[in-house]
C-alpha positions as CSV (number, residue, x, y, z in Angstrom):
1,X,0.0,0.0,0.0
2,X,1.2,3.4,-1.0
3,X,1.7,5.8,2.2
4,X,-0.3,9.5,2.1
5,X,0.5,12.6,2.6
6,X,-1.2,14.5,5.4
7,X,-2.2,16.6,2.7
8,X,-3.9,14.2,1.0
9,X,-6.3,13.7,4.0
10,X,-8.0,16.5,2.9
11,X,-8.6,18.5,5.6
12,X,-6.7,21.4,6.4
13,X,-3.1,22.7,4.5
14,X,-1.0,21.3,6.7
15,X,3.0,21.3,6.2
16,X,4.2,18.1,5.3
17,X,5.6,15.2,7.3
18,X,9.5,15.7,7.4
19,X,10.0,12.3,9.1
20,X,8.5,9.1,8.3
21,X,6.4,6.7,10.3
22,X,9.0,5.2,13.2
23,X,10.9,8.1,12.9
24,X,10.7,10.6,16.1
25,X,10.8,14.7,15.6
26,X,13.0,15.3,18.3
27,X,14.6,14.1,21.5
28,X,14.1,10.2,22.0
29,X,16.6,10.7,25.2
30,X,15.3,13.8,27.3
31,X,15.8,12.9,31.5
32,X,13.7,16.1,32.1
33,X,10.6,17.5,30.0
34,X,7.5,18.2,30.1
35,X,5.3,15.6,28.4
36,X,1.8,16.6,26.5
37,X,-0.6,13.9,26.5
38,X,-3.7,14.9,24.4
39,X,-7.2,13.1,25.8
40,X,-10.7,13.6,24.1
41,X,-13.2,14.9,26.1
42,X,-14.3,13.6,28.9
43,X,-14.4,10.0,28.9
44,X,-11.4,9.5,30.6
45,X,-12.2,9.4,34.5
46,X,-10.2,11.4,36.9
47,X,-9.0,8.6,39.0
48,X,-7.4,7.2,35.2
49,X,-5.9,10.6,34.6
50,X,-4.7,11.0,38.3
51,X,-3.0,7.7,38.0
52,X,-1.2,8.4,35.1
53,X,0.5,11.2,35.8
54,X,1.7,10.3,39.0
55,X,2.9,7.2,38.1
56,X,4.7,8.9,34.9
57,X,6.3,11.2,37.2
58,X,7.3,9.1,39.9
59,X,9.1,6.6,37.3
60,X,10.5,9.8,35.6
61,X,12.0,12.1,38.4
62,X,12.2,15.1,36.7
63,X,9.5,14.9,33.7
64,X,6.6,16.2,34.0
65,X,3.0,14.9,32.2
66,X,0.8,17.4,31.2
67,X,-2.9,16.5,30.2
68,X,-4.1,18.6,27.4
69,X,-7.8,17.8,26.7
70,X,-9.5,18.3,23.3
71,X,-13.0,18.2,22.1
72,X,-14.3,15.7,19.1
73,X,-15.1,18.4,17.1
74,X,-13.3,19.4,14.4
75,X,-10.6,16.6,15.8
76,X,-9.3,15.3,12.4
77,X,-8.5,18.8,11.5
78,X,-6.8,19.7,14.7
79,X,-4.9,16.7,14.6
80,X,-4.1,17.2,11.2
81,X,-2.5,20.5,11.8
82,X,-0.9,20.1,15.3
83,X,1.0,16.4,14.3
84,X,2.6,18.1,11.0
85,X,4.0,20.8,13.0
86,X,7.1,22.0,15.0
87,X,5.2,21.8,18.4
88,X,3.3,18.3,18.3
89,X,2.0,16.3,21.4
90,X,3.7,13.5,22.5
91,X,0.9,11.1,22.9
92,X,-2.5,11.4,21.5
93,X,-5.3,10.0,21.6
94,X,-7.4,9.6,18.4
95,X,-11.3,8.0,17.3
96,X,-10.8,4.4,16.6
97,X,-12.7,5.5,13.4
98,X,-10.5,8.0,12.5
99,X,-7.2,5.9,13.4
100,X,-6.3,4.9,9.6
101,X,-6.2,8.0,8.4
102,X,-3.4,8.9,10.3
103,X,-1.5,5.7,10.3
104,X,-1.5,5.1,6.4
105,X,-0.4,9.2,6.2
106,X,2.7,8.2,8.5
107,X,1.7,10.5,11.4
108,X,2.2,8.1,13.9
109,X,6.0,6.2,15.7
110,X,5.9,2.7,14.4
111,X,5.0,0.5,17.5
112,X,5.5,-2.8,15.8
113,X,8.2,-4.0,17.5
114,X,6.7,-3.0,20.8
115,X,3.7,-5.2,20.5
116,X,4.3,-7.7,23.0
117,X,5.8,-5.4,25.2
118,X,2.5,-3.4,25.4
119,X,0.3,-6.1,25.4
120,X,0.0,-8.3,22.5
121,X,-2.5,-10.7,22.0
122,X,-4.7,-9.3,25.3
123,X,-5.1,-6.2,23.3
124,X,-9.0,-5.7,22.2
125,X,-8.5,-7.5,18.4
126,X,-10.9,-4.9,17.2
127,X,-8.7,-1.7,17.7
128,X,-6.0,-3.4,17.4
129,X,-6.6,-3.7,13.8
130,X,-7.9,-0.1,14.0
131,X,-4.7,1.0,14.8
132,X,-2.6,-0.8,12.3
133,X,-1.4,-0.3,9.1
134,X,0.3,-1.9,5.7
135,X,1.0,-5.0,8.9
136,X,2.6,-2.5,11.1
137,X,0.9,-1.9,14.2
138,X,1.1,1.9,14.8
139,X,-2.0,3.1,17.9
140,X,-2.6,1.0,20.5
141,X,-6.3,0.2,22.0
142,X,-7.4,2.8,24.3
143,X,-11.1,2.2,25.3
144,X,-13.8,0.7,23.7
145,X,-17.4,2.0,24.6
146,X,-20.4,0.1,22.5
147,X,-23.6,1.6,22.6
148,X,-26.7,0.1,24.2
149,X,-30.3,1.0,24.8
150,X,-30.8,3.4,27.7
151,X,-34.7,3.8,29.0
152,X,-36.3,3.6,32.4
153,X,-40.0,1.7,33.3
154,X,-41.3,4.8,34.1
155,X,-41.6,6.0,30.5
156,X,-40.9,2.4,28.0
157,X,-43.2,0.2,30.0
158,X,-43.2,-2.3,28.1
159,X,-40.1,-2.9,29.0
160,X,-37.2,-5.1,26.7
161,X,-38.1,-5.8,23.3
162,X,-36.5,-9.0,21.3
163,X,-36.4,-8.2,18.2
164,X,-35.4,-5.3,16.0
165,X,-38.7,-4.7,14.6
166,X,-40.5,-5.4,17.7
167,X,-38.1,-2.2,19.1
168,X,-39.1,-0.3,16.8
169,X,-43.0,-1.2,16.5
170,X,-42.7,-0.1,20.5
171,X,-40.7,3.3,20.1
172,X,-44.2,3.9,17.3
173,X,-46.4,3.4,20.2
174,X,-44.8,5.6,22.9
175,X,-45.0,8.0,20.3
176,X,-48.1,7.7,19.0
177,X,-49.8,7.5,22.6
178,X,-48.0,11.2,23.3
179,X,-46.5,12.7,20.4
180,X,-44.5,15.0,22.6
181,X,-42.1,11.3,23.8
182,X,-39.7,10.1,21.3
183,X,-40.4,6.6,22.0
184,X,-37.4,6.6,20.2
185,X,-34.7,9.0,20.6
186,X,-33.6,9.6,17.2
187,X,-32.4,13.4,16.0
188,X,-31.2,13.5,12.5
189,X,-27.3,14.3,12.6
190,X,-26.8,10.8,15.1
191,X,-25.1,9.0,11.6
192,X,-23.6,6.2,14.4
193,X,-27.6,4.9,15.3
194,X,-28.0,4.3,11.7
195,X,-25.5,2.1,11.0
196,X,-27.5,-0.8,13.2
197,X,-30.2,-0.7,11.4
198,X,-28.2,-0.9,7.6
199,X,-26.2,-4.0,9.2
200,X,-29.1,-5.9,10.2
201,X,-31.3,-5.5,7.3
202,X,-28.4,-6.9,5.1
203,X,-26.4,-3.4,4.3
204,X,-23.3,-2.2,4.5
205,X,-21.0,1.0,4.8
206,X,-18.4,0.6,2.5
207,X,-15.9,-2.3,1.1
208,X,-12.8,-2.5,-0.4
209,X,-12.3,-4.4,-3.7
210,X,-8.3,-4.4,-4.6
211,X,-7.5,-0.7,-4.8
212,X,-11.5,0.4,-5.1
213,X,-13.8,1.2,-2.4
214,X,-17.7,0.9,-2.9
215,X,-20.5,1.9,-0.9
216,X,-23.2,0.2,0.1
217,X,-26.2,2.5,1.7
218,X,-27.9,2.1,-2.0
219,X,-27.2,-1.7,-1.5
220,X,-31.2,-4.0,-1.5
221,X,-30.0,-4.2,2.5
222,X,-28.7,-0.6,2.8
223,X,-32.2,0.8,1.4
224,X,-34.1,-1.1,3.4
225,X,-32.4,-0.4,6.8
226,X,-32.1,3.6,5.7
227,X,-36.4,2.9,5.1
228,X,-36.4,1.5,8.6
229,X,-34.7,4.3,9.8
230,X,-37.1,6.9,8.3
231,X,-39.7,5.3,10.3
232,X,-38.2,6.0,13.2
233,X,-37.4,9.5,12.4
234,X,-41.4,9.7,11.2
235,X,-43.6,7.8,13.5
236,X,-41.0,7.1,16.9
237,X,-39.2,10.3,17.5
238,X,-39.7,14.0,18.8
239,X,-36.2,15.0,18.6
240,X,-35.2,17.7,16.1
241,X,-34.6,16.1,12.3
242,X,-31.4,18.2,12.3
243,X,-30.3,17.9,16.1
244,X,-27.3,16.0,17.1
245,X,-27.0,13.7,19.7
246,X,-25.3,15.9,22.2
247,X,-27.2,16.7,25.8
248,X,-29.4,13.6,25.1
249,X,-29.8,13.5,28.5
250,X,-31.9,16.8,28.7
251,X,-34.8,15.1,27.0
252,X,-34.6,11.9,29.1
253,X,-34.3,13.2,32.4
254,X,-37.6,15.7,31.0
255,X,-39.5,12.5,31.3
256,X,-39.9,12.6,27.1
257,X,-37.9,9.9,25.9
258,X,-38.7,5.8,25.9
259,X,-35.8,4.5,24.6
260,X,-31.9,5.7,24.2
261,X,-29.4,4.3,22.2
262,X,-26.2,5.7,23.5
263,X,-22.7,5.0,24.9
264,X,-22.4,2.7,28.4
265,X,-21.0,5.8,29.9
266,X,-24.3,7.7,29.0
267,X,-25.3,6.5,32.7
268,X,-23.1,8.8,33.9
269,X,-24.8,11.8,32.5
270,X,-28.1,10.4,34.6
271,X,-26.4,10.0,37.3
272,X,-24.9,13.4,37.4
273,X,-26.4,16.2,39.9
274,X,-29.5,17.8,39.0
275,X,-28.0,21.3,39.0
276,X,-24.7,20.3,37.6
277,X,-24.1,23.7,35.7
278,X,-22.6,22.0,32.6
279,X,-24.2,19.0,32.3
280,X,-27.5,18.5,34.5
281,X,-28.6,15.1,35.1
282,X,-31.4,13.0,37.2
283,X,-30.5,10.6,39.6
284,X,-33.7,11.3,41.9
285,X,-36.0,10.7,38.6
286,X,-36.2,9.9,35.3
287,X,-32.4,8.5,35.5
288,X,-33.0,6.7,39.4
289,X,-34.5,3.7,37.7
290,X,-32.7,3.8,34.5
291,X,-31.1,0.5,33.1
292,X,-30.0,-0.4,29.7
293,X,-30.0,-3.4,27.0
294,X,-28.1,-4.2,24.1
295,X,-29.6,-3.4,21.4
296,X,-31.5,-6.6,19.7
297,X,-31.1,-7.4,16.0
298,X,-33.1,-9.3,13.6
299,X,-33.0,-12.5,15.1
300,X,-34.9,-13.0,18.6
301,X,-32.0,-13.4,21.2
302,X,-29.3,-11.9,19.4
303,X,-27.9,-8.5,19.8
304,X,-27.9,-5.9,16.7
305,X,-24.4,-5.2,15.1
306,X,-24.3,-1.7,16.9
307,X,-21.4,0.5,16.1
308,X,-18.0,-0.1,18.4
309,X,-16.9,3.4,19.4
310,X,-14.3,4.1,21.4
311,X,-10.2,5.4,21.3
312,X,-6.9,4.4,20.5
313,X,-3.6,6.0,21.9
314,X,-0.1,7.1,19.9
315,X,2.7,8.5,19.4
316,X,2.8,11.4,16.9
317,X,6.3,10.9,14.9
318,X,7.2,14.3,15.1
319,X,6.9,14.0,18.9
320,X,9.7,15.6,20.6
321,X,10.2,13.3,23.7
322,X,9.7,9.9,21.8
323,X,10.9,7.6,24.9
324,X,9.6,9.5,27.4
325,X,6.1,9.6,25.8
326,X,6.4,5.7,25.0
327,X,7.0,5.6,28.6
328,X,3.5,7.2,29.1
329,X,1.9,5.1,26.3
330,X,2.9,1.9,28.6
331,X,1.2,3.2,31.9
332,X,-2.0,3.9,29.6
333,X,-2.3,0.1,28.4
334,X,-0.9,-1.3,31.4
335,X,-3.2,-3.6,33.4
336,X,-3.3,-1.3,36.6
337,X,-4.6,2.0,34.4
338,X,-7.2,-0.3,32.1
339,X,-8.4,-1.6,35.7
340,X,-9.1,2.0,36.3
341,X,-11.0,2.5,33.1
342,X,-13.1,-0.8,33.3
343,X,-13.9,-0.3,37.0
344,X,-15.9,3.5,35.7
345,X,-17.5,1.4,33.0
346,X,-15.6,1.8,29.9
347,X,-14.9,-1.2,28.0
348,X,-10.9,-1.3,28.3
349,X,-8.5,-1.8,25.9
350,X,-6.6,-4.6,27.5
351,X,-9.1,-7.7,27.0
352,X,-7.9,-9.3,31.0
353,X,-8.4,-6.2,32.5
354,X,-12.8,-6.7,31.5
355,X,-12.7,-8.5,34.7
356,X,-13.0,-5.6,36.7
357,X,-16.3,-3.9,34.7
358,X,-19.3,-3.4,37.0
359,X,-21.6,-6.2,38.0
360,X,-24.6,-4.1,36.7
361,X,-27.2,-4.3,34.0
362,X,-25.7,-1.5,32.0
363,X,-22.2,-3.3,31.8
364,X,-23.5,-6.7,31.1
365,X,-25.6,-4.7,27.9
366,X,-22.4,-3.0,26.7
367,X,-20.4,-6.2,27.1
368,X,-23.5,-8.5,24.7
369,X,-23.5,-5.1,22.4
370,X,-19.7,-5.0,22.3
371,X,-19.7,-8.7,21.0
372,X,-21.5,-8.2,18.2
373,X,-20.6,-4.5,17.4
374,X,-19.3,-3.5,14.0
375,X,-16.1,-1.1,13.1
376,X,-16.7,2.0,10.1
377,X,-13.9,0.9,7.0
378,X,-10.6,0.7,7.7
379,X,-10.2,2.8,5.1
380,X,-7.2,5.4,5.1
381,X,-9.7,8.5,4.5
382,X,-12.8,7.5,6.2
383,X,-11.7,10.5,8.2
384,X,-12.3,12.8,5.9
385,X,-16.2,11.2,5.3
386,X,-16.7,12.1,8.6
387,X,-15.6,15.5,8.7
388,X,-17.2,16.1,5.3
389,X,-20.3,15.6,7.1
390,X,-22.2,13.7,4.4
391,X,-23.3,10.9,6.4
392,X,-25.3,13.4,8.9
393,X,-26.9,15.5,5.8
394,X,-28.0,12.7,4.0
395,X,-29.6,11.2,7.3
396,X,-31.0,14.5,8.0
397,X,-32.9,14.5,4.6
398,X,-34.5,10.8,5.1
399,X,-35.1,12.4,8.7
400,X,-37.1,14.9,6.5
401,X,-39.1,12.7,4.5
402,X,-37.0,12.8,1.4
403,X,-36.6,9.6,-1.0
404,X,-34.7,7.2,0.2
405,X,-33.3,5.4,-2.5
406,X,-32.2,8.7,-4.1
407,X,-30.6,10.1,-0.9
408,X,-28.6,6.6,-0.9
409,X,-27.1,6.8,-4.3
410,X,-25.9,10.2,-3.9
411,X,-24.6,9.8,-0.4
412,X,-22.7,6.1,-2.1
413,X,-21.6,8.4,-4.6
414,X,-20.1,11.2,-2.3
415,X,-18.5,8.3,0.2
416,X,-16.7,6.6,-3.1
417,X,-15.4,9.9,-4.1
418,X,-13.7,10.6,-1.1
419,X,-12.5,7.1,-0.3
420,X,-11.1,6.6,-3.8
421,X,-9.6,10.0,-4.7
């Protein structure tokens, strides 16, 4: 496979690469510096973040570890700036989606070599192959976090359905019985919720053929999950056709939502004071009695392909403190942080360290969702579909009530484009 440009990510200028992948920008053998570790939101708990910069510092005397925390949006393009330049983090950590774009452009230390030491084979498989590129292994797993079904007895009463369909014949009725109650939650810019419902009718996203990658959405399977999907949007939900799915918890704590599909750490926004100025939950309410399932596909008894979020961690090449930030890399996949990160619920990138999860209803959904879950293409610009935004418009038109089959071509059309150019 031929290595891109960060240029050719199509983003932002950016200033090209002057070292290649395995290659750091600076200092590998710094005794004192101050090490930047970027995080992504705020997924990572505090106990996780506490932990590793003491323990960074403590086995560095001298160093410092600095956590620098960025948003999700406008990521790719942030990235794709700050990793070109002269003042570059020296870890990152980067959408398990949008991994391959930086790996096949070369913006990340080769870690090959260091597989065993960081792991091996109890890394999750999934983001392991997220994070490798051209059979060199270049971000390690981070955190996985699959989504499940959020609701509460006081508003979806009757209570876990089996099937796909019979989910969705249920979020029609909430609806229909108060209009004002999205039976289910479903605003139009939430491109992750689609994907279920494409997988299980027989769709798919996008697959590569040699050098060629074709979409699927206009597929017999991808048009009949999108039609599915409008159905939602028309006869389940209240939210807004062009909302996002930021601040879901707002609705659901108002008492106006049946069902949920969201991240396992989604219980934390419930649970989350009342008058929490930034982000106000309902743990004497709506969100007291709140439990979750994984979401159920087709076929009674088994759980839908749901989409596999979650985060991998690397090294940006032009890094200035390359040992000292593989140093930091090893405390955030070693069994004593991921312990950390399973024990507040997030599904953690070392497979042994699952062991400490919860013993609760909303864990035991994510871990039957996380089985079955689906990754977006490994494809070195799926990035850039992302950021283009084409998946949310074209779900915000169905949203709408526009034709579905022609909304399909053109958004296959637009995904091929970008994947192929």
């Amino acid at each position: 496979m031929r290595k891109l440009s960060l240029a050719a990510l199509g983003t932002v200028a950016v200033i090209a690469l002057a070292g290649c992948a395995g290659s750091g920008g600076g200092s590998t053998s710094d005794s004192s510096a101050e090490v930047r570790v970027w995080l992504v939101g705020t997924d990572t708990p505090d106990a996780a973040r506490d932990y590793l910069k003491k323990t960074f510092e403590k086995e560095n005397p001298g160093s410092t570890l600095v956590i620098e925390e960025q948003q999700w949006t406008g990521l790719v393009d942030k990235y794709t700036t700050a990793l070109s330049g002269s003042d570059a983090p020296d870890v990152v950590e980067i959408g398990n989606t949008q991994a391959a774009a930086f790996t096949s452009a070369g913006a990340f230390t080769d870690l090959t070599d260091k597989f065993d030491d960081l792991g091996g084979d109890d890394l999750l498989p999934g983001f392991v192959e997220a994070g490798t590129y051209d059979k060199k292994f270049f971000a390690a797993p981070y955190y996985s976090g699959a989504r499940v079904v959020f609701y509460t007895p006081q508003i979806a009463t009757a209570g876990v359905p089996t099937t796909l369909d019979e989910y969705v014949a249920n979020g029609e009725a909430l609806h229909s019985a108060d209009p004002t109650v999205s039976g289910i939650y479903a605003p139009g810019r939430d491109w992750y919720n689609v994907l279920p419902y494409v997988w299980e009718n027989g769709g798919f996203v996008a697959e590569q053929d040699g050098d060629t990658w074709s979409a699927g959405f206009s597929s017999a399977g991808g048009i009949k999950g999108l039609t599915q999907m409008q159905t939602v949007y028309e006869k389940a939900s209240a939210a807004p056709k062009d909302g996002d799915e930021t601040n879901a918890q707002v609705p659901f704590c108002e008492g106006k939502v049946g069902y949920l599909s969201a991240p396992s750490w989604f219980a934390g926004s419930l649970a989350t004071a009342a008058d929490d100025p930034t982000a106000p939950g309902c743990p004497d309410t709506f969100g007291k009695d709140a439990t979750a399932f994984a979401l159920p596909g087709m076929t009674e008894g088994k759980a839908a392909a749901a989409f596999a979020g979650g985060s991998n961690i690397a090294i940006p090449t032009k890094a200035k403190h390359q040992d000292l930030a593989y140093d930091a890399l090893k405390i955030l996949v070693s069994p004593e942080y991921q312990k950390i990160m399973a024990e507040n619920g997030l599904i953690p990138g070392l497979v042994s360290a699952a062991s400490s999860l919860p013993d609760d209803a909303v864990t035991k959904a994510a871990a039957e969702a996380a089985a079955a879950s689906k990754l977006t293409p490994a494809a070195p610009k799926w990035a850039d579909v992302e950021a283009s935004n084409v998946l949310q418009d074209s779900f915000v038109k169905i949203a709408q009530g526009g034709d579905v089959e022609q909304i399909a071509k053109e958004l296959d059309a637009k995904i091929e484009e970008i994947l192929n150019s």
